[in-house]
C-alpha positions in Angstrom: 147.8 96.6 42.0 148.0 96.1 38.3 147.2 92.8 36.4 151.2 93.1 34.5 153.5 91.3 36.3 156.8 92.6 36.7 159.2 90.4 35.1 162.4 91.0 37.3 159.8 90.1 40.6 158.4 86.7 38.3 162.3 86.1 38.2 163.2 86.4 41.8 160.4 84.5 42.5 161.5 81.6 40.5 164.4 81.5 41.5 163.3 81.7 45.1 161.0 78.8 44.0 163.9 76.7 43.0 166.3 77.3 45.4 166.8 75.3 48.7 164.8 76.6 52.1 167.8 76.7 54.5 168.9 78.0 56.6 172.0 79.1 55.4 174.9 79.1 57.7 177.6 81.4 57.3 180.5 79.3 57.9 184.7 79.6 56.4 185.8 76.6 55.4 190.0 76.6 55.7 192.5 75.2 53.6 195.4 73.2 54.5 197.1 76.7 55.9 194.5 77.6 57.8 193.5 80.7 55.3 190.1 80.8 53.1 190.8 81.5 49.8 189.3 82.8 46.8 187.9 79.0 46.0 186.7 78.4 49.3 182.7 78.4 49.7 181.5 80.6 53.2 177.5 78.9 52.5 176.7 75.5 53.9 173.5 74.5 53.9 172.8 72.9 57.4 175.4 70.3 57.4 177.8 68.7 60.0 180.9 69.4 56.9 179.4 71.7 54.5 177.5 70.4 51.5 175.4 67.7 53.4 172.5 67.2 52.1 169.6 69.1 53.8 165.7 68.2 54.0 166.6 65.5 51.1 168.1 68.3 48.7 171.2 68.2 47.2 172.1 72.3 46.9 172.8 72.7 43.5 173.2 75.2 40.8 169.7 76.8 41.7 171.0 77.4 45.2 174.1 79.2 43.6 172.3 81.5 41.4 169.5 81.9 44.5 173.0 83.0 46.5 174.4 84.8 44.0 171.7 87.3 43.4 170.3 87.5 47.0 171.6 90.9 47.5 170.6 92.1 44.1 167.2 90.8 44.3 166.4 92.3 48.0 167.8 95.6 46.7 165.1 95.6 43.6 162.4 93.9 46.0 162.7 97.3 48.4 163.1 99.6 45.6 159.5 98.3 44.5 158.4 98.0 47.8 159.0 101.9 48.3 157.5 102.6 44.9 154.7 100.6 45.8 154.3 102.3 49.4 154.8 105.9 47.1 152.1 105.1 45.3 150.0 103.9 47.8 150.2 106.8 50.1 149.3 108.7 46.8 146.1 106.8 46.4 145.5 107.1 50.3 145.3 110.8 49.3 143.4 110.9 46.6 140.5 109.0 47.6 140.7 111.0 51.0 140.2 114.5 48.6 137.1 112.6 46.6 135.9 111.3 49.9 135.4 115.0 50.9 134.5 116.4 47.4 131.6 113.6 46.8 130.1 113.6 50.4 130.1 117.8 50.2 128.4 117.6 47.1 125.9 114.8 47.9 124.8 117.1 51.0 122.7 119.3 48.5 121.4 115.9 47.1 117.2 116.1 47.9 117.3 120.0 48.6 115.5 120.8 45.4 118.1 122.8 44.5 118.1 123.6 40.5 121.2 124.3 38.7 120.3 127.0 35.5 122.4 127.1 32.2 123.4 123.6 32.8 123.0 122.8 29.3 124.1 126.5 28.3 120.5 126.4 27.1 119.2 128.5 29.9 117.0 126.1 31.5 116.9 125.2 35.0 117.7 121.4 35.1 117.5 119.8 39.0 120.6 119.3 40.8 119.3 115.8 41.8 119.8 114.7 38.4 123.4 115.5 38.2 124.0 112.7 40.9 121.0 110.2 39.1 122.5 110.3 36.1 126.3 110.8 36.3 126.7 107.8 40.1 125.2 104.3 40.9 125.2 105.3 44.7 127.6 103.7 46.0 131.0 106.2 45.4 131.1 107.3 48.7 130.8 103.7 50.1 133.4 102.4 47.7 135.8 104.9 48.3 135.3 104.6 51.9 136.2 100.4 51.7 139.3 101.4 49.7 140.4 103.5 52.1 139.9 101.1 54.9 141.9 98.2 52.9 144.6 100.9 52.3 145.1 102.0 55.6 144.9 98.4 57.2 
């Protein structure tokens, strides 16, 4: 994954960060006619009457903005998460396809095979030097440790 951290994630995170653990427990809290209104909160935090305090936390304003955007933020966080999983079956893909490619072409490696007009010179330059001078030797095994980190 890239180094450039996605500002909207750094934001949820934050206020994640800041925000009190929980649980939250869905809870209506009446008014003197027995209705909740408009006003009326539906969140406490863990406590007996509503807004105790819970593990030594007041729930403050980070806890309302943490509320507030909790269904925006899980909305975004699967939206990236499906990119994410897009992109990676993408990858999976494409190393699968150089996999194949490299470890078909590195079968003629040490045949003596020569390849001629290489250098649309005319001459016959070994195949072997292709691979020496063009891989460090380890593609195939790099591509094959990818693979096995992205498939789990």
């Amino acid at each position: 994954m890239s180094n450039n951290i996605d500002p909207k994630i750094e934001e949820i995170r934050d206020r994640h960060k800041e925000a009190t653990e929980g649980p939250y427990i869905f809870k209506l809290f009446y008014n003197e006619y027995g209705m909740y209104g408009k006003d009326s909160k539906i969140i406490s935090f863990g406590g007996r009457s509503g807004y105790e305090e819970f593990r030594g936390q007041e729930p403050g304003m980070d806890d309302e903005s943490f509320l507030q955007n909790s269904w925006a933020d899980i909305a975004y966080l699967l939206s990236e998460y499906d990119r994410l999983r897009e992109n990676h079956d993408t990858a999976i893909k494409a190393l699968e396809k150089a996999e194949r490619f490299i470890g078909a072409m590195m079968e003629f490696y040490g045949e003596g095979l020569t390849v001629h007009n290489w250098h649309q010179n005319g001459d016959g330059e070994p195949w072997d030097n292709f691979f020496d001078n063009n891989m460090e030797g380890d593609e195939l095994e790099s591509i094959r440790t990818a693979l096995s980190h992205l498939k789990g």
